[in-house]
C-alpha positions in Angstrom: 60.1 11.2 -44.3 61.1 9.3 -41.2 58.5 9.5 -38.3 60.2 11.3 -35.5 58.9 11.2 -31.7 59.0 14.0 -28.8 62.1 12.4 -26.6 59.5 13.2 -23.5 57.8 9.5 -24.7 60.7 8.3 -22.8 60.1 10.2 -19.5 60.7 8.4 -16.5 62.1 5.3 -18.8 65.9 5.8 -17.1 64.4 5.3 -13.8 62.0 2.5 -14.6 64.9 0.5 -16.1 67.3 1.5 -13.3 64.7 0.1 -11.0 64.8 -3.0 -12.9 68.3 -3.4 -12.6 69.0 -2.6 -16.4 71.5 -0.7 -17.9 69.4 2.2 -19.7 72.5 3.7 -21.6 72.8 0.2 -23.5 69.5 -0.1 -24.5 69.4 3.5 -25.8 72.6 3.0 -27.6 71.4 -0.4 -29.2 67.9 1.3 -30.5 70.2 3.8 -32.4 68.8 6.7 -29.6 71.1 9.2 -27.5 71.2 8.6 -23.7 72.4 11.7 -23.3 69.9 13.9 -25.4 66.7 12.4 -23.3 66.3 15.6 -21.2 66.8 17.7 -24.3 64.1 20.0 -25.4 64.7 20.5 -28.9 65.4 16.4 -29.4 63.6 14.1 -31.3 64.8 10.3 -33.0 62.9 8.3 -35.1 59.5 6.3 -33.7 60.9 2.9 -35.2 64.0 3.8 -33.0 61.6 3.9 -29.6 59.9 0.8 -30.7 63.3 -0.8 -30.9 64.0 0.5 -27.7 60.6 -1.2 -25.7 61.5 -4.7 -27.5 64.8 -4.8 -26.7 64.5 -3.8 -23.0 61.1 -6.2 -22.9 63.3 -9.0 -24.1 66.9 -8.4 -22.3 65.1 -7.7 -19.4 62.4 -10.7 -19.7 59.3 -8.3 -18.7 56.6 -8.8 -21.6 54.6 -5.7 -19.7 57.5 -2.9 -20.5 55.2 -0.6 -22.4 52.8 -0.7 -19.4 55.4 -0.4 -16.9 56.3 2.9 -18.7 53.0 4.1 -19.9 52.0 4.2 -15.7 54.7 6.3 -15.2 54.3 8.9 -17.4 51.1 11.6 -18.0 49.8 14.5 -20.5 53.8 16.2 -20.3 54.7 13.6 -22.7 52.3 15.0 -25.4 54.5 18.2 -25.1 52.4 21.5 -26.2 49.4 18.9 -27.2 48.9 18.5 -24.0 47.5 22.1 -23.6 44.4 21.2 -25.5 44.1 17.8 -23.7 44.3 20.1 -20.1 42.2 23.2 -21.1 39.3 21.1 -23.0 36.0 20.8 -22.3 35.1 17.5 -21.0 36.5 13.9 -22.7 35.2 14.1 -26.1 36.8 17.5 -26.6 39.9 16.4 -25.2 40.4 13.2 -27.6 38.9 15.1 -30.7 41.5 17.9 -30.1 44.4 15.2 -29.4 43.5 13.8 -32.4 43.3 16.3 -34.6 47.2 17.7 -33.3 48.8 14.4 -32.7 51.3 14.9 -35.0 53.0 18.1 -33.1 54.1 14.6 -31.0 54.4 12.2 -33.3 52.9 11.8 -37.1 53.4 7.9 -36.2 50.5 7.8 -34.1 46.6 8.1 -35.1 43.9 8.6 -32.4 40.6 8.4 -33.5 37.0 8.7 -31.6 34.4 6.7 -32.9 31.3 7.7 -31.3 28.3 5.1 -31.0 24.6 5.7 -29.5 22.9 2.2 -29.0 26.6 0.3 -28.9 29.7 1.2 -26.7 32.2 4.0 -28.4 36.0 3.2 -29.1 39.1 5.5 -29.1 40.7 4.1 -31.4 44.9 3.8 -31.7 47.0 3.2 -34.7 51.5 3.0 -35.6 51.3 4.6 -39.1 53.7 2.4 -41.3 54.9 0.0 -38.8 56.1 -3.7 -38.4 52.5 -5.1 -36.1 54.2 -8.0 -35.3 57.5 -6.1 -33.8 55.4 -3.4 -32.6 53.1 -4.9 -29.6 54.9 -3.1 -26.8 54.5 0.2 -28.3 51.2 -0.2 -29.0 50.4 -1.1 -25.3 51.8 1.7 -24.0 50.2 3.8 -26.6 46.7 2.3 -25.5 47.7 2.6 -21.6 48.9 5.8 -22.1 46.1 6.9 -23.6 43.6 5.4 -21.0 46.1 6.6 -17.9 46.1 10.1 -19.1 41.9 10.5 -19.8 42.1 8.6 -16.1 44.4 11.8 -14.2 42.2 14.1 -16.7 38.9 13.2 -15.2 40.1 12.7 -11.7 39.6 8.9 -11.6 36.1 9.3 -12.8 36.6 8.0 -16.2 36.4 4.1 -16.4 36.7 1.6 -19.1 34.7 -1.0 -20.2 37.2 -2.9 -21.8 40.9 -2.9 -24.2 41.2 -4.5 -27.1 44.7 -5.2 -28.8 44.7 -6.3 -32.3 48.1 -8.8 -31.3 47.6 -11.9 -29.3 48.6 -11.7 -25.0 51.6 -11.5 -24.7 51.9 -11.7 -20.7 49.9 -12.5 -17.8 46.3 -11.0 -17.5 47.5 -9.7 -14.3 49.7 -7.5 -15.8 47.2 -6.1 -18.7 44.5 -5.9 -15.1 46.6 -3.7 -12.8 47.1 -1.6 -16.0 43.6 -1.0 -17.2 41.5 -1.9 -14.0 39.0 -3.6 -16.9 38.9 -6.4 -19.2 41.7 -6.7 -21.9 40.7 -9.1 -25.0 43.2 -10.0 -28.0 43.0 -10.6 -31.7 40.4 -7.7 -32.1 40.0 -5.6 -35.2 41.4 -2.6 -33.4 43.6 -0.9 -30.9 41.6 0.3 -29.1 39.5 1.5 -25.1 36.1 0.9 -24.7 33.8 2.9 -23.0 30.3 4.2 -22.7 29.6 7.0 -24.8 28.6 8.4 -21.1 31.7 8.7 -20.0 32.3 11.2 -23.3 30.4 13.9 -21.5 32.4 14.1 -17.9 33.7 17.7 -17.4 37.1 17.9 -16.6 37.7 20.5 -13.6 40.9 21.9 -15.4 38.5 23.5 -18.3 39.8 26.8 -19.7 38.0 27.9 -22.7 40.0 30.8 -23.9 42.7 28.8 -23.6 42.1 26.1 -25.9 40.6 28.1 -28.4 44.0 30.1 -28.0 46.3 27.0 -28.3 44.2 25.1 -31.3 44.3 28.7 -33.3 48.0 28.5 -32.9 48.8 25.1 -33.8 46.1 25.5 -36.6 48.2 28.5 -37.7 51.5 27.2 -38.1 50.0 24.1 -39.6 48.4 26.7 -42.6 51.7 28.6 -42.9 53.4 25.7 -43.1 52.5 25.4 -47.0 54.5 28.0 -48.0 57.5 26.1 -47.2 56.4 24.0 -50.8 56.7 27.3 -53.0 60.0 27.2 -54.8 60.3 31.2 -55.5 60.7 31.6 -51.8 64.6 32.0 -50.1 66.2 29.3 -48.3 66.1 31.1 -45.1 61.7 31.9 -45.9 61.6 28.4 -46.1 63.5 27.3 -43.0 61.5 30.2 -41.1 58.6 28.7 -42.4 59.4 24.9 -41.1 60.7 26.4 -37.7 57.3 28.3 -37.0 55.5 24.8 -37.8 58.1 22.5 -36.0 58.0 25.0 -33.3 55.4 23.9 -30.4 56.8 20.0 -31.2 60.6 21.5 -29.9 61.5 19.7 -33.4 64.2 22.2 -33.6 67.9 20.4 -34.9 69.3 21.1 -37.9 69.3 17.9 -39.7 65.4 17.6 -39.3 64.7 21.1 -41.1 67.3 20.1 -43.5 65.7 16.6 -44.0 62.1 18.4 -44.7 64.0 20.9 -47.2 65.5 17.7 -49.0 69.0 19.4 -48.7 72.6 18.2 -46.8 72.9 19.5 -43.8 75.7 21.5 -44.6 73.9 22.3 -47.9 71.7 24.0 -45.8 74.1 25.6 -43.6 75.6 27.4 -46.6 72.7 28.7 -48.3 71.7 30.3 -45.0 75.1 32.2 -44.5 74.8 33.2 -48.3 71.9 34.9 -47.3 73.3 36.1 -43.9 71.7 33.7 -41.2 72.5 30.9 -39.1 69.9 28.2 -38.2 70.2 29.5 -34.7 69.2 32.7 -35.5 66.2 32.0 -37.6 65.2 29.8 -34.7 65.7 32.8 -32.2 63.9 34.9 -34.4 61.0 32.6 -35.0 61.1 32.2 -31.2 61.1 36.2 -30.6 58.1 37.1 -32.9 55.7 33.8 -31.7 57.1 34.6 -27.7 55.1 38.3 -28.1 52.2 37.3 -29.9 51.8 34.4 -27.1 52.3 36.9 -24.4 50.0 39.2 -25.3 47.0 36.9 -23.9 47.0 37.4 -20.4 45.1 33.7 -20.7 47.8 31.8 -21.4 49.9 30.5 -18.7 53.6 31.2 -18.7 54.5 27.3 -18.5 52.2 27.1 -21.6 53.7 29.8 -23.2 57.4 27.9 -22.8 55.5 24.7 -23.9 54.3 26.1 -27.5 57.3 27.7 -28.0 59.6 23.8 -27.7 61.0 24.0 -24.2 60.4 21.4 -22.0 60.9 23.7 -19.1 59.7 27.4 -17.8 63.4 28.2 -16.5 65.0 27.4 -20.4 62.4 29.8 -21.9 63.2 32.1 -18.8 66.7 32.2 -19.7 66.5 32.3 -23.4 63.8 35.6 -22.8 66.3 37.2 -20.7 68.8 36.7 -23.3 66.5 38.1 -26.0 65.2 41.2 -24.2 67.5 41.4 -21.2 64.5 41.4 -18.9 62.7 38.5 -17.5 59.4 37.3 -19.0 57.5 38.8 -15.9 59.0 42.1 -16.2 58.3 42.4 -19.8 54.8 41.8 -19.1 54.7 44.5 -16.6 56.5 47.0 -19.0 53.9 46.5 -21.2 51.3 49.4 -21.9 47.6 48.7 -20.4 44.7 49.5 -22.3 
């Protein structure tokens, strides 16, 4: 299956290439993404597409340091509901272990890896899953710089690197790779990846909230195990699709034609067998919505911009008004309508 991407790895791009003098809406078009979707919740377009997308405005434009330019612009929002984990972790090493390990409610395209050393610096280490490398090198550097910017905000400009190394040769002026990473950048390494020492692992971040990312990592680790059943032919169309929703569901991975893609049926294949059985794919999605909405809310812990987060909305006031149109009451007032021990 194609490797989709959160549309949120594109915030702030419009403005960027407005600043620039560009013309956003052609690039889009030309990289086979929709202009007018990028402030959607629920869409997502292929990873190649967003590579496309940096290389074409890097070339049409003439600025080799695109992917930078972006990645500065942006922070942890991109990472949609992974960014809970990143927020409420411990210190560093919690923070990239747990990024890690849920990348893929972003993107499956994209690998983040610690590898820890004692006597010798450590590495987080960043790799495109079945990519071109060689059309690739401005999606890799704002991978990398996103990656480094993000642990930067985290730690509250305590964390510093010792040095980024990019597999591909430079491919603009050191200045540009130095006001990006504050640190040496070398070329034609064996990885991706930001150097630092193991040290800097162990810096606490001041945002810390430990019932809250055991909370989020239980839930993301839930829908990942109930997931399987969607591979159990006995099971009806519309178990199946309730079953992709519920793991698609923090990612906002919501449309049609990706559940019907993961079900390997038409999309209007799917649309029938769901009526046969007397649902629409917006229902099921409500309904999925409905049941994961109470369990959320039923840990005070979790903050109600979370809450909106894990459930695919990009923003509190769309899960406001979808919860008002579920239980004709606000999410606040259902919370105060609700029995105390």
């Amino acid at each position: 299956m194609t490797a989709r991407v959160r549309a949120s790895c594109l915030n702030n791009f419009v403005s960027l290439i407005e600043e620039l003098q560009g013309n956003a809406n052609d690039l889009c078009l030309k990289a086979g993404i929709n202009y007018h979707q990028l402030d959607q919740e629920d869409y997502f377009f292929p990873y190649q597409s967003f590579i496309d997308l940096l290389e074409l405005s890097a070339t049409n434009l003439n600025l080799p340091n695109i992917g930078l330019q972006l990645a500065m612009r942006q922070d942890h929002s991109i990472l949609g509901p992974v960014a809970f984990l990143a927020l409420s972790a411990h210190d560093v090493r919690s923070a990239l272990t747990s990024v890690g390990k849920f990348l893929y409610h972003f993107t499956p395209a994209i690998s983040l890896t610690l590898r820890e050393s004692e006597d010798q610096p450590s590495h987080v280490c960043l790799d495109l899953i079945n990519v071109n490398a060689n059309h690739s090198r401005q999606a890799v550097e704002h991978a990398v710089a996103c990656t480094l910017h993000i642990i930067h905000l985290l730690t509250e400009g305590k964390f510093k690197a010792r040095a980024v190394h990019f597999r591909h040769s430079k491919i603009g002026p050191e200045r540009h790779y130095q006001s990006a990473f504050n640190c040496p950048t070398v070329f034609n390494q064996k990885y991706d990846s930001i150097e630092l020492d193991t040290d800097f692992l162990d810096i606490e971040l001041s945002s810390h909230n430990p019932q809250l990312h055991g909370l989020v990592s239980s839930y993301l680790s839930m829908v990942e195990i109930d997931s399987n059943s969607t591979s159990k032919p006995n099971l009806s169309t519309s178990k199946q699709a309730r079953h992709l929703i519920q793991k698609l569901l923090p990612t906002g991975q919501l449309s049609r034609p990706v559940i019907a893609e993961n079900m390997k049926l038409h999309e209007r294949a799917l649309h029938r067998k769901l009526q046969s059985e007397g649902y629409t794919f917006e229902a099921l999605v409500d309904e999925v919505r409905i049941t994961e909405a109470k369990k959320l809310l039923a840990h005070d812990a979790i903050p109600m911009s979370q809450i909106a987060g894990l459930l695919g909305y990009n923003e509190q006031s769309s899960f406001n008004r979808a919860f008002k149109r579920w239980f004709e009451m606000t999410p606040k007032k259902y919370l105060q309508s609700k029995p105390r021990d």
